[in-house]
C-alpha positions as CSV (number, residue, x, y, z in Angstrom):
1,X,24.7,-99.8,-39.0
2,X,27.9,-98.1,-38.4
3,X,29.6,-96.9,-35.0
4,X,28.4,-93.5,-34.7
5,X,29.8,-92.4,-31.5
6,X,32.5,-89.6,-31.3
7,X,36.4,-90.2,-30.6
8,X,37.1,-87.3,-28.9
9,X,34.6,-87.1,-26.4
10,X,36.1,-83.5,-24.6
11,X,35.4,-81.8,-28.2
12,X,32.1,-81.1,-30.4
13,X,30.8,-84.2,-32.7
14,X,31.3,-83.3,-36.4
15,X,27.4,-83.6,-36.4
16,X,27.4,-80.1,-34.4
17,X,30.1,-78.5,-37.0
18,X,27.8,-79.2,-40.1
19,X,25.8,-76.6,-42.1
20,X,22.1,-76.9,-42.3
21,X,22.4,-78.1,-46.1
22,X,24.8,-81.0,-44.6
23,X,22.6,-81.6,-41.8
24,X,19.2,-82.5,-43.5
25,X,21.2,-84.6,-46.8
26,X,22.3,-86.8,-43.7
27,X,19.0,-86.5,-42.4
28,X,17.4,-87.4,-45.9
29,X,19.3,-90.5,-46.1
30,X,18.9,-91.7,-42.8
31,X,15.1,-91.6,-42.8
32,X,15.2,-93.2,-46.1
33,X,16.7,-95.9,-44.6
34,X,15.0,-96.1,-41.2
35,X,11.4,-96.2,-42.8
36,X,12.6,-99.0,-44.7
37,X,14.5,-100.7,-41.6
38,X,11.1,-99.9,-40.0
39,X,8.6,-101.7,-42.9
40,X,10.9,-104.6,-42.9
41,X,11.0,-106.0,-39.4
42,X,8.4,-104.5,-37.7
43,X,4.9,-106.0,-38.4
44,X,3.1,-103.0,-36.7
45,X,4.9,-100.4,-39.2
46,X,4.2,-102.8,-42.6
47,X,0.5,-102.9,-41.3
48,X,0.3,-99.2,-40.5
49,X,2.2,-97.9,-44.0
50,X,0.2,-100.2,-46.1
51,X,-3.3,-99.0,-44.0
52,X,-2.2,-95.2,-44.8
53,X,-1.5,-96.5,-48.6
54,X,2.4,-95.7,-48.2
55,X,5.4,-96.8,-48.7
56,X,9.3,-96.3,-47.6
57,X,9.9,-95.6,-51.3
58,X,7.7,-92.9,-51.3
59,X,9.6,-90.2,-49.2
60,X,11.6,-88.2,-51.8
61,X,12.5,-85.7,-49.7
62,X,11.9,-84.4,-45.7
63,X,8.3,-82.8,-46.2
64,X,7.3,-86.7,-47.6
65,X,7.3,-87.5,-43.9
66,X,4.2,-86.0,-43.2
67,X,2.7,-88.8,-45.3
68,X,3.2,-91.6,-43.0
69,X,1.7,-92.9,-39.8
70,X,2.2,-91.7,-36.1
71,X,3.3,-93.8,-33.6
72,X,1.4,-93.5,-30.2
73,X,2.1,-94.8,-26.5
74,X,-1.3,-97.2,-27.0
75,X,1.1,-98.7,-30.4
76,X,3.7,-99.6,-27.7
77,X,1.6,-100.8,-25.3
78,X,-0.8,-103.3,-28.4
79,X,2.7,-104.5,-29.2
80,X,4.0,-106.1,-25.4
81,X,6.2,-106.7,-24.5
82,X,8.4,-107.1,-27.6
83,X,6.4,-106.5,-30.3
84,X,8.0,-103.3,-31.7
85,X,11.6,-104.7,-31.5
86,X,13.5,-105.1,-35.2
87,X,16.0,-107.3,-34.0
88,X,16.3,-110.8,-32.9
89,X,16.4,-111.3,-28.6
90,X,19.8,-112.5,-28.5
91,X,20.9,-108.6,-30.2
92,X,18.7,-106.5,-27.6
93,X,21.7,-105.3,-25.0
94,X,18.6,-103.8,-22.7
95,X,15.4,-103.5,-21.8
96,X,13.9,-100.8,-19.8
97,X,10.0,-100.2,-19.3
98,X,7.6,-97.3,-17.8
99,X,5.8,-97.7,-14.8
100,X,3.2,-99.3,-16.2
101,X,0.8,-97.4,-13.8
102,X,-1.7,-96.2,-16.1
103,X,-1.9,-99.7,-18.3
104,X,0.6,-101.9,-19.6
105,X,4.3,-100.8,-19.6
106,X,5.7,-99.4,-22.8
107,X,9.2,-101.5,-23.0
108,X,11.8,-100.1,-25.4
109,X,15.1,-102.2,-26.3
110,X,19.0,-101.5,-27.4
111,X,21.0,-102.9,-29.1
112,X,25.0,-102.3,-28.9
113,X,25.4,-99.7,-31.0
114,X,22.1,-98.0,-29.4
115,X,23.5,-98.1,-26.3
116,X,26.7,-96.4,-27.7
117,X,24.7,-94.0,-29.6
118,X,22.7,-93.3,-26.4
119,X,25.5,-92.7,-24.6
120,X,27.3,-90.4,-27.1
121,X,24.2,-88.0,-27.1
122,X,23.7,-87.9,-23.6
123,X,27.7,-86.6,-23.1
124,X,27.3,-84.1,-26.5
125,X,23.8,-83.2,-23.9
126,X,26.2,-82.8,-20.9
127,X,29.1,-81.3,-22.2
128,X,27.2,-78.1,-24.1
129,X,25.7,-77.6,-20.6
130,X,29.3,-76.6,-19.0
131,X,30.2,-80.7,-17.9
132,X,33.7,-81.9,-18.8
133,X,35.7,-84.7,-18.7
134,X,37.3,-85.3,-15.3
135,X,34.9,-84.1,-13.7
136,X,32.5,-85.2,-10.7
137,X,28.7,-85.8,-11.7
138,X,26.4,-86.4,-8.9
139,X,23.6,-88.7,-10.7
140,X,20.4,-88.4,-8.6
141,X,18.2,-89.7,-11.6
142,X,16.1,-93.3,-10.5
143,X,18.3,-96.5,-11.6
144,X,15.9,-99.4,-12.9
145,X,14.1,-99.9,-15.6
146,X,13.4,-96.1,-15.8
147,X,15.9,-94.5,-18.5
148,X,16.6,-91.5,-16.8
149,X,19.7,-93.3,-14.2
150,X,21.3,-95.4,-16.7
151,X,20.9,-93.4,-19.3
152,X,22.7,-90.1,-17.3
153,X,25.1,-92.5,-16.2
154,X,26.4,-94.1,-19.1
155,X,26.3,-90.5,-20.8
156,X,28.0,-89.3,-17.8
157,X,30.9,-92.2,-18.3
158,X,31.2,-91.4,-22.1
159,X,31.9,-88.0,-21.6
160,X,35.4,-89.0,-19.3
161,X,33.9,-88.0,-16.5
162,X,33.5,-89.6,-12.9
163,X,30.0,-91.0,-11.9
164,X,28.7,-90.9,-8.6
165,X,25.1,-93.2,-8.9
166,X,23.5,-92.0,-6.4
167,X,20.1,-93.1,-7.7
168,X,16.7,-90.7,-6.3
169,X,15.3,-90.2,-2.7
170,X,17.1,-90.9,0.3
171,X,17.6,-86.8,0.3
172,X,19.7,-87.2,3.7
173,X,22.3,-89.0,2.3
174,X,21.8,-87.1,-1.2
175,X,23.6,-84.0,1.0
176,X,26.2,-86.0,3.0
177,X,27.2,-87.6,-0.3
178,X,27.5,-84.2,-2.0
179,X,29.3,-82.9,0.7
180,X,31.5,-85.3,1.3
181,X,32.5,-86.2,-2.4
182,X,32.1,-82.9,-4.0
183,X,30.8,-83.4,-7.2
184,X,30.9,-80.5,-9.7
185,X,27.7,-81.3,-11.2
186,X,24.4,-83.2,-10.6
187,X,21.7,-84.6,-12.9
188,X,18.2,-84.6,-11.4
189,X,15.0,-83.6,-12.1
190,X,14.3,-79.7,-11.3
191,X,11.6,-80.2,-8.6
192,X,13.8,-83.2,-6.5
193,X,17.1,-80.7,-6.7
194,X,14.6,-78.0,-5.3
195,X,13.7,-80.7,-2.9
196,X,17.7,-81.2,-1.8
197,X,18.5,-77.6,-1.7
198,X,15.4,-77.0,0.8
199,X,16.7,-79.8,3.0
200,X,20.3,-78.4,3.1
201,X,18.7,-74.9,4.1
202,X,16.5,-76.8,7.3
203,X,19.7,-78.8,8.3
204,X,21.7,-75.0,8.6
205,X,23.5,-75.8,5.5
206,X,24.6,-72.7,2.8
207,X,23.3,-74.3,-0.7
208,X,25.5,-71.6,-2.3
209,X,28.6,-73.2,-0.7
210,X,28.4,-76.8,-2.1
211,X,31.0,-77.8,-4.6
212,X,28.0,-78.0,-6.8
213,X,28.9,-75.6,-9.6
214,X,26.4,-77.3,-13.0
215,X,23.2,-79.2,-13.0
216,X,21.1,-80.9,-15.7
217,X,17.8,-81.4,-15.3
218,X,15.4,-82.8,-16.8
219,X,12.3,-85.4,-17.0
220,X,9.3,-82.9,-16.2
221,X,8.5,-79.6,-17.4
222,X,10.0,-76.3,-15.5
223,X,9.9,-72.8,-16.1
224,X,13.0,-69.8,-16.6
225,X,11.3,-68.9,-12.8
226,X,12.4,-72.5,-11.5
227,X,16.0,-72.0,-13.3
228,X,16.8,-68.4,-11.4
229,X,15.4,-70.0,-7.8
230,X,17.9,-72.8,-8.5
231,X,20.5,-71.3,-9.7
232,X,20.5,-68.2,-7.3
233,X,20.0,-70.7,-4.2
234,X,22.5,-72.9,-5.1
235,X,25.3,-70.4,-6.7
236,X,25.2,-72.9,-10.0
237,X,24.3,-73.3,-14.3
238,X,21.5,-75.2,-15.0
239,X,20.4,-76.5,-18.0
240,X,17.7,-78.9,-19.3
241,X,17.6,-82.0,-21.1
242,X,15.5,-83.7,-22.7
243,X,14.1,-86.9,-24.1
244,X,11.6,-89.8,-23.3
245,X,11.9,-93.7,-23.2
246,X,9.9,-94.1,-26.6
247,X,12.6,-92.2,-28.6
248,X,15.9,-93.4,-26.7
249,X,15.7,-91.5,-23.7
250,X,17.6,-89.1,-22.3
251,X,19.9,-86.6,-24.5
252,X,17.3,-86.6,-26.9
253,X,18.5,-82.8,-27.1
254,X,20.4,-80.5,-24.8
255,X,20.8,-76.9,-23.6
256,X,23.7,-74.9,-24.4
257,X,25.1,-73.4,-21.1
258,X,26.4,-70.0,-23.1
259,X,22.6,-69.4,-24.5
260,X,20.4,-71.3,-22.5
261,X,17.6,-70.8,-25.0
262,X,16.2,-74.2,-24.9
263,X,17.4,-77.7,-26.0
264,X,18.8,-78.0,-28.9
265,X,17.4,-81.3,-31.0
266,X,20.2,-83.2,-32.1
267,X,18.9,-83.9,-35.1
268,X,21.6,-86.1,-36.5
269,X,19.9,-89.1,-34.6
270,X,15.8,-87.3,-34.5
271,X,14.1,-85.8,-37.1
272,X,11.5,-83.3,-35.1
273,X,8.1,-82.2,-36.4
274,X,5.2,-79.9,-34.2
275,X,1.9,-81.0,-35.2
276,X,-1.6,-79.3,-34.7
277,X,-2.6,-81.3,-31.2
278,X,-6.4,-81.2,-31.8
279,X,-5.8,-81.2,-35.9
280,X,-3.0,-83.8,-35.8
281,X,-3.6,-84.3,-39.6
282,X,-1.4,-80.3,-40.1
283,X,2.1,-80.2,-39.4
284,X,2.9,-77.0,-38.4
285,X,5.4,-74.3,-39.2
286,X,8.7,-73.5,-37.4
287,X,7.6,-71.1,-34.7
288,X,4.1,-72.0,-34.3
289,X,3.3,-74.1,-31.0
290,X,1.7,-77.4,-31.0
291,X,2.8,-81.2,-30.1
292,X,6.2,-82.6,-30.4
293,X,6.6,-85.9,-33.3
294,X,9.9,-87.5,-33.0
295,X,11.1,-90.0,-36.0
296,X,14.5,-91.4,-34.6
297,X,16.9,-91.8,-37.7
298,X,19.5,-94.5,-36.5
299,X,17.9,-96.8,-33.9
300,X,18.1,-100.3,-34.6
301,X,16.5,-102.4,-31.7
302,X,13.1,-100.4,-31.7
303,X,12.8,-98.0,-34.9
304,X,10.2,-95.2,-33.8
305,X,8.5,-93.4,-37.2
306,X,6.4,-90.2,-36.3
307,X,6.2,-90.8,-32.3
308,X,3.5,-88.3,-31.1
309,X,5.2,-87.4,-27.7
310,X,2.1,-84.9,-25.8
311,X,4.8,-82.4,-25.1
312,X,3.9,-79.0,-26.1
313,X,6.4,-77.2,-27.6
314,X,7.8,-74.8,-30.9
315,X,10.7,-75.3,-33.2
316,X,13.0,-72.8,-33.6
317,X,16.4,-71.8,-35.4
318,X,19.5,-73.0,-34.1
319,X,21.8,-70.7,-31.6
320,X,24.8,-72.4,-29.9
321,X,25.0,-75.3,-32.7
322,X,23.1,-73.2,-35.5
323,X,22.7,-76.0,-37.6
324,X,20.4,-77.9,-34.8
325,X,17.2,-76.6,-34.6
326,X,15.8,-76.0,-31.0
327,X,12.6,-76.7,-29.1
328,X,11.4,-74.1,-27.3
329,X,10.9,-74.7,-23.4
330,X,8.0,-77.5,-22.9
331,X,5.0,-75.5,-21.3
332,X,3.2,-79.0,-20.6
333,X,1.9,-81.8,-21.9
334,X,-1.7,-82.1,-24.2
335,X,-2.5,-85.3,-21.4
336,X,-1.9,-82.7,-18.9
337,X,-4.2,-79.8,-20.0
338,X,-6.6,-78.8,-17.1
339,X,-9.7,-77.4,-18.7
340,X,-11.1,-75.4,-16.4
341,X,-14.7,-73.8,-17.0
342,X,-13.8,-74.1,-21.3
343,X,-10.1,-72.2,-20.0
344,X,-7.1,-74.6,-21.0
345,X,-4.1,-74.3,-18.1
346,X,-0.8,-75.9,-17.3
347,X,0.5,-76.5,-13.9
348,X,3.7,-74.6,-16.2
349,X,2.0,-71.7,-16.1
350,X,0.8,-71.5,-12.1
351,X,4.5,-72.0,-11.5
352,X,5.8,-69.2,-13.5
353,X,3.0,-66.4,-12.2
354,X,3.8,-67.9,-8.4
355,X,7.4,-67.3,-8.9
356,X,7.4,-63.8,-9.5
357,X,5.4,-63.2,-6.3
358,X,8.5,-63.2,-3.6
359,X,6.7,-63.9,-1.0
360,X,5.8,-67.5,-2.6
361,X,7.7,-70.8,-3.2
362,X,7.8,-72.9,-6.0
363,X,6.1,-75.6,-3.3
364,X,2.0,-75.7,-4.7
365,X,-0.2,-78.5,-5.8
366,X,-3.6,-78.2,-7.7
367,X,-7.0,-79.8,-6.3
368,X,-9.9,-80.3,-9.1
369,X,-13.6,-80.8,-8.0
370,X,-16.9,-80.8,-9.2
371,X,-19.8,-79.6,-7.4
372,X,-23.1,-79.9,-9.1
373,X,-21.8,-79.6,-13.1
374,X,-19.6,-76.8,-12.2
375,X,-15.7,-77.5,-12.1
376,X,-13.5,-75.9,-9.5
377,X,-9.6,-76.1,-8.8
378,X,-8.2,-75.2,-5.4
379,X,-4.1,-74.1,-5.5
380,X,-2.4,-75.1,-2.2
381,X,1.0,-73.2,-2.2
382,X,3.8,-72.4,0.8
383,X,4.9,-69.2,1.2
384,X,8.7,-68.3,1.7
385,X,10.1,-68.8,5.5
386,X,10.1,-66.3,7.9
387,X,6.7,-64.3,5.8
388,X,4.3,-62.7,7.5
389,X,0.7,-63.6,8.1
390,X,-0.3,-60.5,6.6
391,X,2.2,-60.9,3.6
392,X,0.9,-64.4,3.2
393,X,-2.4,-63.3,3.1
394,X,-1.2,-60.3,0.4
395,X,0.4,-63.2,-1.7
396,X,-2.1,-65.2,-1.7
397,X,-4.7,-62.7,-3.1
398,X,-2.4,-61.2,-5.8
399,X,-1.9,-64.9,-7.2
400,X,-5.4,-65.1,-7.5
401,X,-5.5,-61.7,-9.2
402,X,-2.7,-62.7,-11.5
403,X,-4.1,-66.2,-12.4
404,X,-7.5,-64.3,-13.5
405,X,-5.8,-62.2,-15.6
406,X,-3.2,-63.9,-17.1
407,X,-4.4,-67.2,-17.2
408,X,-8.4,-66.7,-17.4
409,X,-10.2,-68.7,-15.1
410,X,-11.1,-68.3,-11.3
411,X,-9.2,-70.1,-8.4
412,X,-9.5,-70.7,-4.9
413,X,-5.8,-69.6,-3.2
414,X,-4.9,-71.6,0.2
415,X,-1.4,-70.6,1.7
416,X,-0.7,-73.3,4.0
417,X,2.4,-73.6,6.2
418,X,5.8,-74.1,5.0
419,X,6.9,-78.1,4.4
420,X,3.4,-79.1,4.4
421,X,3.1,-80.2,1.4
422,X,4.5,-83.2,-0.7
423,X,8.3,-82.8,-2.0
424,X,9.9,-84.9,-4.9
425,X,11.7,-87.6,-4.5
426,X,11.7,-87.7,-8.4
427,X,9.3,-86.6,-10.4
428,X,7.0,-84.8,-8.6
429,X,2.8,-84.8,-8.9
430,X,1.2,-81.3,-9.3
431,X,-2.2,-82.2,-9.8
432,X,-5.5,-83.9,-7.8
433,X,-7.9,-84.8,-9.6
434,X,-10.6,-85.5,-7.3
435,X,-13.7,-85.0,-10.0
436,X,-16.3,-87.7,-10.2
437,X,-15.1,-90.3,-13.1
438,X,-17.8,-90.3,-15.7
């Protein structure tokens, strides 16, 4: 497979210049081949096209797609460590892995021109959210065999501009290191930078007076609520990113800093569907909600056809690159659905009706329990510094208020003290689920 990184890395790919018309004949021909690539090296994908009676030759065009297989987490997992991989050991440039912390790891693998590829989305990601080359990036994403360092840094690198690997946690030296260095721009996930902009405000430090003037984050869901308290508290553009291990990882598509509409899919390298999430047999229609499937058209270590990702989202026409199609902001993930008395809820949505409430802060957490057969979920939220008992009290009842109506189901409301509760030092855990397994 050819080079397909950019040469000029301070100006748009040609990818981003094409019509729609030029976009999806690339897009034809690439999926032709990778369901092909896929078939022939991959055991798992011959077993799963020949189960489903298909074969490569039978896409003709882009709606054929629908005819073949997902791809699923469990897939990955069947398939450890290297099951999935279409290349022989001595071409895989990398591994990284999940946590592993709910079964066994999912391990993905690059080869050269992966990691190239990788890199060249991750700067086109960077570079439509206001990065340049030259300058400083501040990389606060985990280094390991998580996706989300590397992948920001090499992105970072490709893009001409200077790196500063900071890695996640240690939030003290997080500020020194910003003050000292100044970066102009940090990648993180939304809830950690939250995390560093509270700890500059109990040290006596100005968040707004940083050198800080982009971030980019991404790896976990966040609301246009979470954007304006970061932006506004720490005088900066932010944008998301997005992406996931499976698929490539990071710079699977990126926000435009001029529009910030959502991520634009850079569908050069991903062909995107949204599928029904309970009816996963109907894909769905631009503009109609359900789950995110990813088919990645150019990977050649670990092909992925159809990858159901759990991320709830809609497609929608291009702005900033008007060939790309975007996905609309993620408002959680189908694993993540709280069903609460036959109501469905994302922790999404408790953000974005406690951030219109000033008197709150985007700090909460959600406690489920059972008593008897009866469910029951308990919101534990800080207020703002410096409120009021009685404003606490006030805030407390109208999120309850606003949860019933908006939302549907009944809560229990505790406001508890300011810095009580757990901050990120990455991605951060919303939910408790202390309900007896069945």
């Amino acid at each position: 497979m050819t080079d397909t990184t950019p040469k000029d890395p301070s100006k748009l790919d040609a990818a981003e210049l094409m019509s729609r018309d030029e976009l999806e004949a690339l897009q034809l021909g690439r999926l032709k081949h990778a369901l092909a690539y896929a078939y022939e090296r991959v055991p798992m994908y011959k077993r799963k096209f020949d189960d489903a009676g298909v074969h490569p030759t039978d896409l003709r065009d882009l709606a054929d797609l629908a005819k073949f297989p997902y791809t699923t987490k469990e897939d990955l997992r069947l398939e450890y460590p290297f099951g999935m991989f279409a290349v022989p050991q001595n071409q895989v440039s990398r591994i990284h892995a999940s946590s592993g912390t709910t079964g066994r790891p999912t391990v993905v693998g690059y080869t050269e021109n992966d990691l190239k590829v990788w890199a060249s989305l991750v700067a086109r990601s960077m570079r439509a959210s206001g990065v340049r080359p030259g300058m400083k990036v501040h990389n606060a994403y985990g280094y390991g065999l998580f996706t989300g360092g590397l992948g920001a840094h090499y992105g970072a690198e490709a893009l001409g501009a200077t790196v500063i690997p900071m890695s996640g946690g240690q939030t003290e030296k997080q500020i020194q290191l910003i003050q000292d260095f100044e970066p102009d721009a940090i990648m993180c996930t939304p809830t950690y930078l939250l995390t560093i902009m509270d700890a500059m405000i109990q040290r006596g430090i100005d968040p707004r007076t940083t050198s800080l003037k982009f971030a980019v984050c991404g790896a976990e869901p966040w609301t246009e609520e979470m954007r304006h308290e970061l932006e506004q508290g720490l005088d900066l553009q932010a944008c998301d990113i997005y992406g996931l291990s499976e698929v490539m990882g990071p710079g699977v598509a990126g926000e435009s800093v001029e529009t910030k509409d959502g991520n634009h899919i850079w569908e050069d390298h991903f062909r995107p569907e949204i599928i029904d999430p309970f009816d996963y047999t109907s894909v769905l229609p631009d503009g109609q909600e359900g789950e995110l499937v990813f088919t990645a058209l150019t990977k050649e270590a670990l092909p992925i056809i159809r990858y159901r990702t759990k991320d709830l989202s809609k497609l929608l026409p291009g702005t900033a690159r008007p060939s790309m199609r975007r996905m609309a902001r993620i408002t959680g993930r189908s694993d993540d659905m709280i069903i609460l008395r036959g109501v469905n809820l994302f922790p999404s949505q408790i953000e974005e009706i406690a951030l219109r409430i000033p008197a709150l802060s985007p700090h909460f957490q959600l406690e489920l329990t059972r008593t008897g057969r009866m469910d029951a979920m308990t919101i534990r939220i800080e207020p703002r510094e410096n409120t009021t008992p009685q404003e606490r009290a006030s805030a407390g009842l109208l999120l309850k208020t606003q949860i019933k109506i908006h939302v549907g189901s009944s809560c229990a409301i505790e406001v508890v003290e300011p810095g009580t509760l757990e901050r990120s030092n990455g991605k951060l855990r919303r939910i408790y689920d202390n309900r007896p397994k069945p």
